[in-house]
C-alpha positions as CSV (number, residue, x, y, z in Angstrom):
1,X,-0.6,4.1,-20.2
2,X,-3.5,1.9,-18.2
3,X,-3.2,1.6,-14.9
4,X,-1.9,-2.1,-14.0
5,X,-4.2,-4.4,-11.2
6,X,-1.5,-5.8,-9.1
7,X,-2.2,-8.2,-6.4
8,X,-0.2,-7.4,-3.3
9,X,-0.2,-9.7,0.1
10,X,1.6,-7.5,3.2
11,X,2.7,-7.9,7.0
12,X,3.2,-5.2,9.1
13,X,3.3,-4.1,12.6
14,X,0.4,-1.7,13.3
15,X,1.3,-0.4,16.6
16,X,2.3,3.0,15.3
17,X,-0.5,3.3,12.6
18,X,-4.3,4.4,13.1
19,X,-5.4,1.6,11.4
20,X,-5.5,1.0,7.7
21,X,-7.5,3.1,5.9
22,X,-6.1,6.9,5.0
23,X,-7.4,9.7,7.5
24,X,-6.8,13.2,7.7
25,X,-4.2,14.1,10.4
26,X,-2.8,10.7,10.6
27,X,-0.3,7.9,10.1
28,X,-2.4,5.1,8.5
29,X,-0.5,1.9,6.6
30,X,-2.5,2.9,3.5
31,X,-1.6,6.6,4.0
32,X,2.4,5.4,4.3
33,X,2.0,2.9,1.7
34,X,0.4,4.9,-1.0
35,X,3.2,7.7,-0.1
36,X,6.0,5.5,-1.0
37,X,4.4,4.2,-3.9
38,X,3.6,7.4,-5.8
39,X,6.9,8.5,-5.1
40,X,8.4,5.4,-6.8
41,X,6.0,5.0,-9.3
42,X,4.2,8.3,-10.5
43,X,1.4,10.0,-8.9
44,X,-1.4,8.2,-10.5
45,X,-0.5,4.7,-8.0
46,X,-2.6,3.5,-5.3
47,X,-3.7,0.8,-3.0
48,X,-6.6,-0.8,-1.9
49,X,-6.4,-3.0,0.9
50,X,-9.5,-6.2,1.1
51,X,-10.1,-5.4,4.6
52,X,-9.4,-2.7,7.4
53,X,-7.4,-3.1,10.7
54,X,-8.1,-0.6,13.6
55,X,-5.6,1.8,15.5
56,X,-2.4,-0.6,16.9
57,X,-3.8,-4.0,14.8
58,X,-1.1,-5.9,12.9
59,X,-1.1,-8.0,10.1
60,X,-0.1,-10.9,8.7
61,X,-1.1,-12.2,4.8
62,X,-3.2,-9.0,4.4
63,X,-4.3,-8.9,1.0
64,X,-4.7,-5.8,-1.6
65,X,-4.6,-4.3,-5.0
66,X,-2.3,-2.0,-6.1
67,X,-2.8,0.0,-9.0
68,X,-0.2,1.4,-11.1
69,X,0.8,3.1,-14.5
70,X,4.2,2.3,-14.5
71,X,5.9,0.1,-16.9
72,X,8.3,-1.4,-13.8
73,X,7.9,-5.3,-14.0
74,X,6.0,-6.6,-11.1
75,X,8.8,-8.9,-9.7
76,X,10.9,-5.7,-9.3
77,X,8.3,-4.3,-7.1
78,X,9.0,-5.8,-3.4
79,X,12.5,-4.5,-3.7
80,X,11.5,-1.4,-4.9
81,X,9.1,-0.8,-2.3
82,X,11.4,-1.7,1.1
């Protein structure tokens, strides 16, 4: 199966993440994100996020692009991924 563009538009708290973006050795929000996803949805999911937020930033409306192979309709995704 293709892999499926879906646009995703999060809030989260930052103060326990170093930042956005995935880095070895630790917690990021795209790090914790894509974890949760792949185990949902098949190893072959991930996220890409339109911007970057540093160590402790939150966010509000941040927007990204998920990319999946799963055949899960996309309404069934928010639920799925709390």
């Amino acid at each position: 199966m293709a892999l499926r563009n879906i646009k995703l538009t999060i809030a989260y708290d930052g103060s326990d993440y170093h930042g956005w973006q995935i880095q070895p050795g630790c917690v990021t929000v795209q790090g914790v994100l894509t974890e949760a996803l792949r185990s949902l949805l098949g190893p072959r999911a991930r996220i890409c996020g339109a911007s970057r937020t540093d160590a402790g930033v939150s966010a509000v409306g941040q927007v990204g692009l998920i990319q999946i192979d799963s055949p899960i309709p996309t309404e069934n995704l928010p639920k799925a991924l709390t």
